[in-house]
PDB file with SEQRES, HELIX, SHEET and CRYST1 records, atoms N, CA, C and O in Angstrom:
SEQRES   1 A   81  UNK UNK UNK UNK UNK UNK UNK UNK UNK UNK UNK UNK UNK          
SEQRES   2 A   81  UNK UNK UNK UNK UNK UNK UNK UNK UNK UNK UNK UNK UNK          
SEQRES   3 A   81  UNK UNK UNK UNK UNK UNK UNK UNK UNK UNK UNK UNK UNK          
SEQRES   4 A   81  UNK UNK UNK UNK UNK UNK UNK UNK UNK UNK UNK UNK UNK          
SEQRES   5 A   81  UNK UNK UNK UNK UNK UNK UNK UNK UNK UNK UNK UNK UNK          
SEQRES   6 A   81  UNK UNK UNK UNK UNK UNK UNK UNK UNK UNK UNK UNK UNK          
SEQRES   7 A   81  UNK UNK UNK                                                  
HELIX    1 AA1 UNK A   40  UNK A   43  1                                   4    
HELIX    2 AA2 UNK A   44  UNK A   46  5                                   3    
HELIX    3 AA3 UNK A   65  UNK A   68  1                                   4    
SHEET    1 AA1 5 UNK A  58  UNK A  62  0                                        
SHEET    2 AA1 5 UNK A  50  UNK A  54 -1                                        
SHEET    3 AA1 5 UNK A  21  UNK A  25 -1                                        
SHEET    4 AA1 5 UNK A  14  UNK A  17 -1                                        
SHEET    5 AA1 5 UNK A  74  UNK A  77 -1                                        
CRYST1    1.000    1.000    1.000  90.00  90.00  90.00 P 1           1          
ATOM      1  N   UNK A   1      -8.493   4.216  -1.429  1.00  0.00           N  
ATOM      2  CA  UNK A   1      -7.577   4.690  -0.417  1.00  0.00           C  
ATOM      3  C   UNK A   1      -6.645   5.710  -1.060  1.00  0.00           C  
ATOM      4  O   UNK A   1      -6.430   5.468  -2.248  1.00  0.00           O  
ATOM      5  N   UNK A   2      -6.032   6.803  -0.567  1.00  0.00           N  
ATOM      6  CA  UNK A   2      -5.245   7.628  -0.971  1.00  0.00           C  
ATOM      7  C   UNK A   2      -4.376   8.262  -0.212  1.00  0.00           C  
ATOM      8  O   UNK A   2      -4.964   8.533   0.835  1.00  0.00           O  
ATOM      9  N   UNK A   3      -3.297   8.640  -0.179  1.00  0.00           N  
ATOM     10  CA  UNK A   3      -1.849   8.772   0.295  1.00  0.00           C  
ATOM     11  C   UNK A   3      -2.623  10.215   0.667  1.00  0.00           C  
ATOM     12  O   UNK A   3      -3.687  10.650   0.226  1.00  0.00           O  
ATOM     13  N   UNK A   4      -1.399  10.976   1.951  1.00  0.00           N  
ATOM     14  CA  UNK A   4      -2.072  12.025   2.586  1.00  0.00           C  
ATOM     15  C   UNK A   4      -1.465  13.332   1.562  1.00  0.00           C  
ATOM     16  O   UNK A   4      -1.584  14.493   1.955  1.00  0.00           O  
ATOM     17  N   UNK A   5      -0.872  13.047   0.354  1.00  0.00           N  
ATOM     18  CA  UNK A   5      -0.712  13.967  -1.003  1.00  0.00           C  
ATOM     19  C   UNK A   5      -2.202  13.830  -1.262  1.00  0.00           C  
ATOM     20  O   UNK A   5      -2.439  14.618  -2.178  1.00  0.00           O  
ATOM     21  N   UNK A   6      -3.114  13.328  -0.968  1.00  0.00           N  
ATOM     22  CA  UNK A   6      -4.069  13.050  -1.980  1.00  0.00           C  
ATOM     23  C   UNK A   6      -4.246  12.251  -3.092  1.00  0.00           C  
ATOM     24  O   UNK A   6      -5.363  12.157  -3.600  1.00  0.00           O  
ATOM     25  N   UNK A   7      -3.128  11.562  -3.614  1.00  0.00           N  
ATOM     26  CA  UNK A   7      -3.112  10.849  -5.095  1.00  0.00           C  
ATOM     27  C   UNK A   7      -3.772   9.211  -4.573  1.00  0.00           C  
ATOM     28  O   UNK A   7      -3.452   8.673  -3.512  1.00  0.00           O  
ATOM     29  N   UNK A   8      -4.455   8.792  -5.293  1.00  0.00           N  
ATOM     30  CA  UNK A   8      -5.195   7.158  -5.353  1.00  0.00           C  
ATOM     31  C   UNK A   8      -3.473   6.493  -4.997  1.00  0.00           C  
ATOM     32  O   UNK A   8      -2.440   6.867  -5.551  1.00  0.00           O  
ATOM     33  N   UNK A   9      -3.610   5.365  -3.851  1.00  0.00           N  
ATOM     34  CA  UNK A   9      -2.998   4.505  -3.763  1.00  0.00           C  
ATOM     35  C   UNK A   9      -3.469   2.905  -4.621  1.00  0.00           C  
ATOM     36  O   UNK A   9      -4.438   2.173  -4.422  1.00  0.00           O  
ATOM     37  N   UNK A  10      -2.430   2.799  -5.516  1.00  0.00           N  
ATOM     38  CA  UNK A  10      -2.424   1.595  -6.615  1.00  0.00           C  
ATOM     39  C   UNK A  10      -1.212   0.537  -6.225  1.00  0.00           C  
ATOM     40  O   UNK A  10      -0.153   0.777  -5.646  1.00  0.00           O  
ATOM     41  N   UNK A  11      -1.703  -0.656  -6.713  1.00  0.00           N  
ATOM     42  CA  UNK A  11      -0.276  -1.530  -6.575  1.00  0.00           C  
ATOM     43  C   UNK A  11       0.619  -1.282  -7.751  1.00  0.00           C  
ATOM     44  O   UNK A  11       0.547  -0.745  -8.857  1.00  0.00           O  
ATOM     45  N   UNK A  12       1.503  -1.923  -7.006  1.00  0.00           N  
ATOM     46  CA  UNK A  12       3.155  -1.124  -8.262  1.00  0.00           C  
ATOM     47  C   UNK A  12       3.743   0.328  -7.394  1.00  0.00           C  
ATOM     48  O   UNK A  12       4.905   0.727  -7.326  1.00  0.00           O  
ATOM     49  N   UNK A  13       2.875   0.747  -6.966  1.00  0.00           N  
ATOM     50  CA  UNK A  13       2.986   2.163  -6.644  1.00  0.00           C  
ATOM     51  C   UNK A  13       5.011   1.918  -5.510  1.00  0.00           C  
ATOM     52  O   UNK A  13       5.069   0.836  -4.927  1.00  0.00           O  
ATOM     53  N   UNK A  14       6.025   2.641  -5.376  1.00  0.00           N  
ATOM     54  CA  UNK A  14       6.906   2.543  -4.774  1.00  0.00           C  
ATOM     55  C   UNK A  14       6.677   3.578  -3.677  1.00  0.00           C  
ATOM     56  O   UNK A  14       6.482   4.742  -4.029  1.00  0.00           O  
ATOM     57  N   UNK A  15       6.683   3.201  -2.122  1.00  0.00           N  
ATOM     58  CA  UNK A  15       6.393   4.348  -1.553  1.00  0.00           C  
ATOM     59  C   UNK A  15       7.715   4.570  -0.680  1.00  0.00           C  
ATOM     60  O   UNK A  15       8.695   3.839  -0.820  1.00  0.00           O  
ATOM     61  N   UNK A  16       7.671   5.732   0.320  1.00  0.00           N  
ATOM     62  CA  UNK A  16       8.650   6.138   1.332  1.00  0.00           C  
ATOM     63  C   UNK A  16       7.776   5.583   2.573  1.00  0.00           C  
ATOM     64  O   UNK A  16       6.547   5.604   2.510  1.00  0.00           O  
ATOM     65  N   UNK A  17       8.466   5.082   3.713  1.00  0.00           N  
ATOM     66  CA  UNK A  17       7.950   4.941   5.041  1.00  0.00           C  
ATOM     67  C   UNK A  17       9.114   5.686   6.048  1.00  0.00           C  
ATOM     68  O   UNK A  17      10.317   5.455   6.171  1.00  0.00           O  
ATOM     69  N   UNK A  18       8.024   6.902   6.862  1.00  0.00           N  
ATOM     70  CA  UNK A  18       8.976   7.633   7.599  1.00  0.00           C  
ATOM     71  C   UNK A  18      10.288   8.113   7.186  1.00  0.00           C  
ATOM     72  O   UNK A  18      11.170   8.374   8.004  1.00  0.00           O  
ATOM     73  N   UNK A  19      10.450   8.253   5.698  1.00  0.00           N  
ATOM     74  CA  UNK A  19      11.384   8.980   5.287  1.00  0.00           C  
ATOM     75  C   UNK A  19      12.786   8.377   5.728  1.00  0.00           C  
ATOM     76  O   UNK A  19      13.854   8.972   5.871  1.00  0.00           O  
ATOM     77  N   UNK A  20      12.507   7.115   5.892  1.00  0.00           N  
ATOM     78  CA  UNK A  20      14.154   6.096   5.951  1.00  0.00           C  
ATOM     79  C   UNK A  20      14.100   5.267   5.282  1.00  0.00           C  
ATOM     80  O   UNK A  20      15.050   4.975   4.556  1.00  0.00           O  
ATOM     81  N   UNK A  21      12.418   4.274   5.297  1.00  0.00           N  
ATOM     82  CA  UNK A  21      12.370   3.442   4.543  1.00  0.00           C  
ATOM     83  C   UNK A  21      11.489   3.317   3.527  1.00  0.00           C  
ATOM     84  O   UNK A  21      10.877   4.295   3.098  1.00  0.00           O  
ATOM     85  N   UNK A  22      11.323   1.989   2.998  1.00  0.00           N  
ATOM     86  CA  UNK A  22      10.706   1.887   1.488  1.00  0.00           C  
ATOM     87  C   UNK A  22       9.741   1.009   1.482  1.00  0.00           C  
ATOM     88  O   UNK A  22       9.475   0.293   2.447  1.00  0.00           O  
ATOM     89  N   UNK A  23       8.848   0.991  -0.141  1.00  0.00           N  
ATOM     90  CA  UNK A  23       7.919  -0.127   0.135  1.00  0.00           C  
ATOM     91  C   UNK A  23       7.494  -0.480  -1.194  1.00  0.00           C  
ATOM     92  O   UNK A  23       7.641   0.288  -2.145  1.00  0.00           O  
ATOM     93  N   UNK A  24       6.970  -1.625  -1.290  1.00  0.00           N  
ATOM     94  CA  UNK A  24       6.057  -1.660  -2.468  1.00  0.00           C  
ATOM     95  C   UNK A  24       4.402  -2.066  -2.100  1.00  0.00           C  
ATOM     96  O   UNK A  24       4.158  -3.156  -1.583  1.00  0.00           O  
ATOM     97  N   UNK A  25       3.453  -1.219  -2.374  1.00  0.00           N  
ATOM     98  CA  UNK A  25       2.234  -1.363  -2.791  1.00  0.00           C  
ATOM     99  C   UNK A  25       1.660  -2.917  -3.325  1.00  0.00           C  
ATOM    100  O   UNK A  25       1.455  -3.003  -4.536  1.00  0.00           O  
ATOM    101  N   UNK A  26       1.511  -3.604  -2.850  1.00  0.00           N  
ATOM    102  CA  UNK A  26       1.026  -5.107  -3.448  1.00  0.00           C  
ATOM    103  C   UNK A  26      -0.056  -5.517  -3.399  1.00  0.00           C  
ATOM    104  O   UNK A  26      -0.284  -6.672  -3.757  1.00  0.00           O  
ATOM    105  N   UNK A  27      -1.346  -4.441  -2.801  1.00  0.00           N  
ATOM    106  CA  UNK A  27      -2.550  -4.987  -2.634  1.00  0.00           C  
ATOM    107  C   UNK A  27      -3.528  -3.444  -2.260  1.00  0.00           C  
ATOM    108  O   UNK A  27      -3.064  -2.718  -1.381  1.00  0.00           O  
ATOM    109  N   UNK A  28      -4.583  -3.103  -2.816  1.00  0.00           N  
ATOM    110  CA  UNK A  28      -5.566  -2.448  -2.690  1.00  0.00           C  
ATOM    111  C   UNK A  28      -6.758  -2.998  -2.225  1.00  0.00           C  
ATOM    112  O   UNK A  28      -7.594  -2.974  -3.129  1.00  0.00           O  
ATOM    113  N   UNK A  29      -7.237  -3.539  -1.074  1.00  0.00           N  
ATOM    114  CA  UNK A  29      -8.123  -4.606  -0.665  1.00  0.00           C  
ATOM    115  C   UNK A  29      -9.758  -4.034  -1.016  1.00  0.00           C  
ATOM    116  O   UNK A  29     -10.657  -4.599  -1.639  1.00  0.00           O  
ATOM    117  N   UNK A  30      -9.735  -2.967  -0.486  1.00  0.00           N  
ATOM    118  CA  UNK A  30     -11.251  -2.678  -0.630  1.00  0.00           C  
ATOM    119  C   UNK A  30     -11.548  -2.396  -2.640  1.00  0.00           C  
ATOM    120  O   UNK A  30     -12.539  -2.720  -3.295  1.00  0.00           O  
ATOM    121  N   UNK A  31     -10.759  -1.968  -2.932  1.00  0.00           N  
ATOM    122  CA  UNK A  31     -10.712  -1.771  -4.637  1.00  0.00           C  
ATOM    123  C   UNK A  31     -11.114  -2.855  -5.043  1.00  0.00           C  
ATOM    124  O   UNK A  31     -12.140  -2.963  -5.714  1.00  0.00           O  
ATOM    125  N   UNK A  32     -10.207  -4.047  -4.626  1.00  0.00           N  
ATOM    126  CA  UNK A  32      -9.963  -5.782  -5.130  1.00  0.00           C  
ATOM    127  C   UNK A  32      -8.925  -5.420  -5.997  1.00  0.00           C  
ATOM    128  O   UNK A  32      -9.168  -5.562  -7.196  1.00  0.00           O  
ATOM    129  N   UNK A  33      -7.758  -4.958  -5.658  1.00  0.00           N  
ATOM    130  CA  UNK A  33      -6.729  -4.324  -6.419  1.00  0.00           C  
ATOM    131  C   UNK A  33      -5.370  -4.944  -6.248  1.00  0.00           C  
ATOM    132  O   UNK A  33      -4.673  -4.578  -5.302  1.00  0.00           O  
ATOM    133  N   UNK A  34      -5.004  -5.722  -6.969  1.00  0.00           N  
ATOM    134  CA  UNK A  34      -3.755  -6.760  -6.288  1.00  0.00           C  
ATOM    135  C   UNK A  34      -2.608  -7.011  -7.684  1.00  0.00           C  
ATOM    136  O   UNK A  34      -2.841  -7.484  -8.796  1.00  0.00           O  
ATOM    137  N   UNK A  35      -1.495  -6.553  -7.171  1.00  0.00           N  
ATOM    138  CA  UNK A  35      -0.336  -7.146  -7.829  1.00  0.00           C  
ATOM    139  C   UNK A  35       0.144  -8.465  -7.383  1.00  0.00           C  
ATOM    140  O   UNK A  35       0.584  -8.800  -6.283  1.00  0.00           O  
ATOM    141  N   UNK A  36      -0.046  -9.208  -8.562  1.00  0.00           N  
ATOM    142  CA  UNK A  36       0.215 -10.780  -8.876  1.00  0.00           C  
ATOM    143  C   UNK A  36       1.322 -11.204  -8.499  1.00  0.00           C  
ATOM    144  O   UNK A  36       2.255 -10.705  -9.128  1.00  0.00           O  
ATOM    145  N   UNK A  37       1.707 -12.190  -7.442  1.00  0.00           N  
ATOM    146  CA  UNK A  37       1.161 -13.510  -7.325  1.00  0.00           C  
ATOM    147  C   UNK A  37      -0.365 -12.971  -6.086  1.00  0.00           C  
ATOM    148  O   UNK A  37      -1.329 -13.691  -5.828  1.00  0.00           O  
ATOM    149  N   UNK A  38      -0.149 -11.713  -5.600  1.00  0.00           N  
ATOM    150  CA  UNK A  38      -1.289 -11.874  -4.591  1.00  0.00           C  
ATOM    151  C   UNK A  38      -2.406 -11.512  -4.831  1.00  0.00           C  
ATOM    152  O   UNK A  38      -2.519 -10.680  -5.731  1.00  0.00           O  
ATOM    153  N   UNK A  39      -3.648 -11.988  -4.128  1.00  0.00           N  
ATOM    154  CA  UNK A  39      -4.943 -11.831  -4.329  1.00  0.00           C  
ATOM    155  C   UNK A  39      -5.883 -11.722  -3.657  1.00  0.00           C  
ATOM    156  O   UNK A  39      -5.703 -11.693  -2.440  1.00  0.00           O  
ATOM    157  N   UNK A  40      -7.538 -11.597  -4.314  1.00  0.00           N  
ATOM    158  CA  UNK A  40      -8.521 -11.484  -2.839  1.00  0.00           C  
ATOM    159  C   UNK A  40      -8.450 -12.852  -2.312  1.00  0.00           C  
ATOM    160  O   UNK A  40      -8.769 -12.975  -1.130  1.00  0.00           O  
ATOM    161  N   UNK A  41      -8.007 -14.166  -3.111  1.00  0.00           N  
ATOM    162  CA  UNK A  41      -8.388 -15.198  -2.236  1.00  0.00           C  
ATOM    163  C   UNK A  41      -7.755 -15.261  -0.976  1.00  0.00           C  
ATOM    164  O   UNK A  41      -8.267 -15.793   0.009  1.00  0.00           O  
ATOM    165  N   UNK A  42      -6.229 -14.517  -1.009  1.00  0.00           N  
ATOM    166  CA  UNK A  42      -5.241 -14.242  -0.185  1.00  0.00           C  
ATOM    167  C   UNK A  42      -4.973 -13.335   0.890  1.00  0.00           C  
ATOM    168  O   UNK A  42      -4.265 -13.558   1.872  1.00  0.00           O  
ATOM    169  N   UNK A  43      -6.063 -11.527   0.412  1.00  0.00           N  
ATOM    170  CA  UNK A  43      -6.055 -10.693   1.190  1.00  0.00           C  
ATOM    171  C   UNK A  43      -7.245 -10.057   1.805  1.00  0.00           C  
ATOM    172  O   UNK A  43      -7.302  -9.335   2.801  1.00  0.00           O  
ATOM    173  N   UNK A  44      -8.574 -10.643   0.683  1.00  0.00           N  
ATOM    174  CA  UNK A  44      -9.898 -10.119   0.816  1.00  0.00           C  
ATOM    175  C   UNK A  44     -10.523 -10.063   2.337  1.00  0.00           C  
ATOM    176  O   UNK A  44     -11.444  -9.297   2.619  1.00  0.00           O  
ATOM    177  N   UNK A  45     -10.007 -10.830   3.149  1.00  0.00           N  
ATOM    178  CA  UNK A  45     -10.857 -11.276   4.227  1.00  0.00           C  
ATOM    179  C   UNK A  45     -10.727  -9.649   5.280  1.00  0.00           C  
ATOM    180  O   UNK A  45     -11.569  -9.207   6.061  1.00  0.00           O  
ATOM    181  N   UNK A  46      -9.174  -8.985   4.866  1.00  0.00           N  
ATOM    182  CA  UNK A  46      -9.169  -7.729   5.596  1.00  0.00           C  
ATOM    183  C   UNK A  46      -9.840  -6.811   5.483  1.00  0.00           C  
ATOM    184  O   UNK A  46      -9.934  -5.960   6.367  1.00  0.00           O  
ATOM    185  N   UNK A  47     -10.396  -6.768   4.495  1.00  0.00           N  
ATOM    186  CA  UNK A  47     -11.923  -5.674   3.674  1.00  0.00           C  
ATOM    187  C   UNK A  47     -11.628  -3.963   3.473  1.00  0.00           C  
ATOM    188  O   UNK A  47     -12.465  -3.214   2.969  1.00  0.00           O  
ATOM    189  N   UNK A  48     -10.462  -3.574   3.900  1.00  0.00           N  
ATOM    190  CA  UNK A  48     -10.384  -2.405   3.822  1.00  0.00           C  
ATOM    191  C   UNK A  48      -8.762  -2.681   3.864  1.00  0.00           C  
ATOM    192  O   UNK A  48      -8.099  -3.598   4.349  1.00  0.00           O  
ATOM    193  N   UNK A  49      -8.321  -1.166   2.949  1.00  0.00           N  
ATOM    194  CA  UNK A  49      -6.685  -1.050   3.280  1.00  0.00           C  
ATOM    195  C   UNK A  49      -5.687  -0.971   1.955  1.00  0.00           C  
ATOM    196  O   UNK A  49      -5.977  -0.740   0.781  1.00  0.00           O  
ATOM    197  N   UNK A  50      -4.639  -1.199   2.462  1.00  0.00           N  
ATOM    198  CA  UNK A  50      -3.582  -1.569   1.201  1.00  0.00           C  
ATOM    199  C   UNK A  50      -2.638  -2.300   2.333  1.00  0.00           C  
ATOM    200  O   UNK A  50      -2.411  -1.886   3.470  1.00  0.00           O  
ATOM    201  N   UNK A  51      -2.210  -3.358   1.784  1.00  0.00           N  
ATOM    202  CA  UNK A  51      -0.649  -4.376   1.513  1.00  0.00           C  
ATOM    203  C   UNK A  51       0.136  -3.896   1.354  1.00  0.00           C  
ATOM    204  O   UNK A  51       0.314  -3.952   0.137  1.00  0.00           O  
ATOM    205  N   UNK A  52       1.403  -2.982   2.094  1.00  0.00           N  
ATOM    206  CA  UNK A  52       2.805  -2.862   1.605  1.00  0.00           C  
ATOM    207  C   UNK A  52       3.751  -3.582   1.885  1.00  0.00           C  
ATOM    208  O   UNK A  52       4.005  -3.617   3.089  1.00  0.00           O  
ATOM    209  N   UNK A  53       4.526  -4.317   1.085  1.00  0.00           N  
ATOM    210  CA  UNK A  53       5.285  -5.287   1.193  1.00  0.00           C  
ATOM    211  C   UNK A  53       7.256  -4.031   1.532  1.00  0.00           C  
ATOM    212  O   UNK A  53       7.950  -3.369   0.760  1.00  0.00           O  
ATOM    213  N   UNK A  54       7.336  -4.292   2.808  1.00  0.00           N  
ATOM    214  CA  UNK A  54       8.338  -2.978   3.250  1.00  0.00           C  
ATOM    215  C   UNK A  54       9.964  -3.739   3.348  1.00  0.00           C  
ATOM    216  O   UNK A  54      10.489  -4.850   3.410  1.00  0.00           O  
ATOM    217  N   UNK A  55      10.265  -2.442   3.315  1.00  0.00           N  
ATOM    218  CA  UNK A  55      11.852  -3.317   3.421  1.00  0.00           C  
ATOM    219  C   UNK A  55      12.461  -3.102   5.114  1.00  0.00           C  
ATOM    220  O   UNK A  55      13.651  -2.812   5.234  1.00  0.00           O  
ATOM    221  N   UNK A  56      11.839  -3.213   6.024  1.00  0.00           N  
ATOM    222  CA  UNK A  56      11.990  -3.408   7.562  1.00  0.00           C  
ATOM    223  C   UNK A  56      10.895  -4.023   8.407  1.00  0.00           C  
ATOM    224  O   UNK A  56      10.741  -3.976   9.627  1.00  0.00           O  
ATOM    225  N   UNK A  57      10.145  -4.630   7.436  1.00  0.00           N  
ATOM    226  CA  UNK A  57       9.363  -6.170   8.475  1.00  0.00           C  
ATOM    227  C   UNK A  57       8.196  -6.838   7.250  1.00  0.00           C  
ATOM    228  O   UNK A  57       7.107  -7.261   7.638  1.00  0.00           O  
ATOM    229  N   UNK A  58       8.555  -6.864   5.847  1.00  0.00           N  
ATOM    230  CA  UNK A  58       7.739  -7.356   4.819  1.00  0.00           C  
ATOM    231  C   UNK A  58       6.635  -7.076   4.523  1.00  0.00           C  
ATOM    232  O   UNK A  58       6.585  -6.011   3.907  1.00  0.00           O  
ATOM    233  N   UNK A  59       5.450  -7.673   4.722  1.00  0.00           N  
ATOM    234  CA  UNK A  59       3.757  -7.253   4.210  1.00  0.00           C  
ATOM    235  C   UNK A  59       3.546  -6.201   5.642  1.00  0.00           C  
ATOM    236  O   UNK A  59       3.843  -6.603   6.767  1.00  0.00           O  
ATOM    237  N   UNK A  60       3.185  -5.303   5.473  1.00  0.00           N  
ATOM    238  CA  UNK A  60       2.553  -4.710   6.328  1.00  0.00           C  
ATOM    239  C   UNK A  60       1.087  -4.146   6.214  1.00  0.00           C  
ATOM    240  O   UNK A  60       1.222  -3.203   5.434  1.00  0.00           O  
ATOM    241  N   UNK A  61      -0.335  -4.218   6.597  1.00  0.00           N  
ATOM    242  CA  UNK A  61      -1.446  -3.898   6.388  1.00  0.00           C  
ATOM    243  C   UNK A  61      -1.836  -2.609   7.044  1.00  0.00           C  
ATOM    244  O   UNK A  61      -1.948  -2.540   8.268  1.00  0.00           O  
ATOM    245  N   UNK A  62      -2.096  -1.339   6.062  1.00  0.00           N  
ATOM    246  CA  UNK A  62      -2.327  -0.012   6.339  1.00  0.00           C  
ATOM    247  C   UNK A  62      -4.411  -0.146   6.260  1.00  0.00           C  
ATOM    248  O   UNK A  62      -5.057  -0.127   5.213  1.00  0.00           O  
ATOM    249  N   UNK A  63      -4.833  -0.234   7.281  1.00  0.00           N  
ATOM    250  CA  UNK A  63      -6.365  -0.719   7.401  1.00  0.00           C  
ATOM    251  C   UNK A  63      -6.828   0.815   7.215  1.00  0.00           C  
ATOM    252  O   UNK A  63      -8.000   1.081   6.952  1.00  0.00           O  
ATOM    253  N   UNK A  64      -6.195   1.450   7.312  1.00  0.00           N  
ATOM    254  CA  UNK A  64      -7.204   3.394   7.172  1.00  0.00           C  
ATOM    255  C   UNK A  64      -6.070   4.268   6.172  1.00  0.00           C  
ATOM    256  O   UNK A  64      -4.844   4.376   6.149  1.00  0.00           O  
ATOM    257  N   UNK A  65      -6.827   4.631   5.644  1.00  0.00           N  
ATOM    258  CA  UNK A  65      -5.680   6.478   4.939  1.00  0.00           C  
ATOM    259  C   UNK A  65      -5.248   7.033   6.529  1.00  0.00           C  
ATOM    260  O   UNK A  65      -4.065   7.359   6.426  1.00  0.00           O  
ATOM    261  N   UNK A  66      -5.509   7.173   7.343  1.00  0.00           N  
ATOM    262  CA  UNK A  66      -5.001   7.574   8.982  1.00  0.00           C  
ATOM    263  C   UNK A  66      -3.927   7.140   9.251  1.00  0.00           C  
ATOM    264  O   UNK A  66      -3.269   7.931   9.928  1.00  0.00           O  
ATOM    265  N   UNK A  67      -3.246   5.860   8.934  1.00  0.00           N  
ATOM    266  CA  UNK A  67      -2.543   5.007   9.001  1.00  0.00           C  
ATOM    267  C   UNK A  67      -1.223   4.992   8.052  1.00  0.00           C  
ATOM    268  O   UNK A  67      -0.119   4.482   8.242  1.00  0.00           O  
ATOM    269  N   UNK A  68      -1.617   5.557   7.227  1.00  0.00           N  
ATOM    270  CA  UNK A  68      -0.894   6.009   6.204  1.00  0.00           C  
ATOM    271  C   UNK A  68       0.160   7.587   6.297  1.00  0.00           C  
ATOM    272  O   UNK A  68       1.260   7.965   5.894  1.00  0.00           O  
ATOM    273  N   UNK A  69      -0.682   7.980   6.875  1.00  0.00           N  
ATOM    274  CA  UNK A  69      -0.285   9.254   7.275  1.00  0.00           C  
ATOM    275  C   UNK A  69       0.112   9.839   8.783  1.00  0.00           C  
ATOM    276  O   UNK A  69       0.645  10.922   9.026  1.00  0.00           O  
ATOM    277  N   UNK A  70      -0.223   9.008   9.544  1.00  0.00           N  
ATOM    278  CA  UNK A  70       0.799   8.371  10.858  1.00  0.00           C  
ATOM    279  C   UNK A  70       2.137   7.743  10.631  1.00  0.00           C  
ATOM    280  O   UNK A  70       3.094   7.893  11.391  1.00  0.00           O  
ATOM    281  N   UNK A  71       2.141   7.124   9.681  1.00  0.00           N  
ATOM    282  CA  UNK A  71       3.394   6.044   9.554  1.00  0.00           C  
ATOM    283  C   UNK A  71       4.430   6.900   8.282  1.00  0.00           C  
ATOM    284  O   UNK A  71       5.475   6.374   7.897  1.00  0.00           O  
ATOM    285  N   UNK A  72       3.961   8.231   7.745  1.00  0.00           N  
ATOM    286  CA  UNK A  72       4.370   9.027   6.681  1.00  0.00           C  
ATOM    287  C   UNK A  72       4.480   8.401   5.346  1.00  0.00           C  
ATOM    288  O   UNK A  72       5.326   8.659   4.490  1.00  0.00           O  
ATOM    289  N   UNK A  73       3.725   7.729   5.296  1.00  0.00           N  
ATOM    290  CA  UNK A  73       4.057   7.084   3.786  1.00  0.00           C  
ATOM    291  C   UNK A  73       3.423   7.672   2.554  1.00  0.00           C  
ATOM    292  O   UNK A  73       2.222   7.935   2.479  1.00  0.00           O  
ATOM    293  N   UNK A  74       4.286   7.860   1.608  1.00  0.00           N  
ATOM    294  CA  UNK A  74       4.835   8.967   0.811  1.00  0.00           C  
ATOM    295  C   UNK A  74       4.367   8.589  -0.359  1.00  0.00           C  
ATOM    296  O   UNK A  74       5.071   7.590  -0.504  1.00  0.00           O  
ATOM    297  N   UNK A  75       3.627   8.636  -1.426  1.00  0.00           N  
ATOM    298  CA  UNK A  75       4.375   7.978  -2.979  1.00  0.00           C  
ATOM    299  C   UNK A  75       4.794   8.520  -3.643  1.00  0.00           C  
ATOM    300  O   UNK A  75       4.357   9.463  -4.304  1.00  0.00           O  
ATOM    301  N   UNK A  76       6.579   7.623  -3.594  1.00  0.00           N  
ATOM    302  CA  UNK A  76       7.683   8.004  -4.887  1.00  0.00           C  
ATOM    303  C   UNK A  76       7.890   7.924  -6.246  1.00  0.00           C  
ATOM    304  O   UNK A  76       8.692   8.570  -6.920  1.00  0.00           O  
ATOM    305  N   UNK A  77       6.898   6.856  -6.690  1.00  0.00           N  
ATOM    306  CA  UNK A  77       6.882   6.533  -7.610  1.00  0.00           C  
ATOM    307  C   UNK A  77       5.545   5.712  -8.495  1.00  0.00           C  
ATOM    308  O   UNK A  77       5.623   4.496  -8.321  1.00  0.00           O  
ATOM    309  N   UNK A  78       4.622   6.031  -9.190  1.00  0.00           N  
ATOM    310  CA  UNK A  78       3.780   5.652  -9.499  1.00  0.00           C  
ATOM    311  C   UNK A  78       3.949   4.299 -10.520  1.00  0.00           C  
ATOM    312  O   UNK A  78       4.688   4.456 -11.492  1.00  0.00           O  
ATOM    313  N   UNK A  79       3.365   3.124 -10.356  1.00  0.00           N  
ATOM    314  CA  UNK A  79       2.709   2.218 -10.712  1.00  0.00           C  
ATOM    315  C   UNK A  79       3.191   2.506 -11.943  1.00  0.00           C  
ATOM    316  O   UNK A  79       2.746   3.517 -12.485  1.00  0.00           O  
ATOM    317  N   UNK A  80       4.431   1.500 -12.815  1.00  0.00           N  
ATOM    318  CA  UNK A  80       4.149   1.227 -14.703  1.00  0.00           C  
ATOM    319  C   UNK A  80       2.711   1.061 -14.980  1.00  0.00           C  
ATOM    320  O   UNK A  80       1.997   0.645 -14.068  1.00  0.00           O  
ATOM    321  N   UNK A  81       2.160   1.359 -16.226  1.00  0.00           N  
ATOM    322  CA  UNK A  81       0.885   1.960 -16.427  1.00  0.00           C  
ATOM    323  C   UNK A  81       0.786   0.611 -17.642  1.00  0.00           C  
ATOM    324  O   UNK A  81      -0.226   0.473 -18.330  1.00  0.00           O  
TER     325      UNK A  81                                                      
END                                                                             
């Protein structure tokens, strides 16, 4: 999955939503890409997407890059490496 910059969406990643609010990246589902405590046993069943855990309604599930870029989400900050 990748942000409508083009750059790979990773967990860790800090993003913008609609340019008010914020988020953190906590799950890459189709990758099997998950920042710990969460996981596929936890998120796999959605099969496509990323997990942003937001600061105006918590986990939110982005199921398309379309979705991503409807909702403006941005990345501010890339993933400690």
């Amino acid at each position: 999955m990748r942000y409508p910059s083009g750059q790979e969406v990773l967990p860790g990643d800090t993003v913008q939503i609609n340019t008010r609010h914020s988020g953190k990246v906590v799950a890459c589902v189709a990758e099997g890409l998950y920042l710990p405590p969460h996981s596929a046993e936890q998120w796999g069943y959605l099969q496509t997407g990323a997990m942003i855990d937001t600061d105006f309604g918590g986990l939110v599930h982005y199921p398309a890059e379309s979705d991503l870029t409807d909702d403006g989400v941005e990345l501010m900050q890339r993933a400690p490496q």
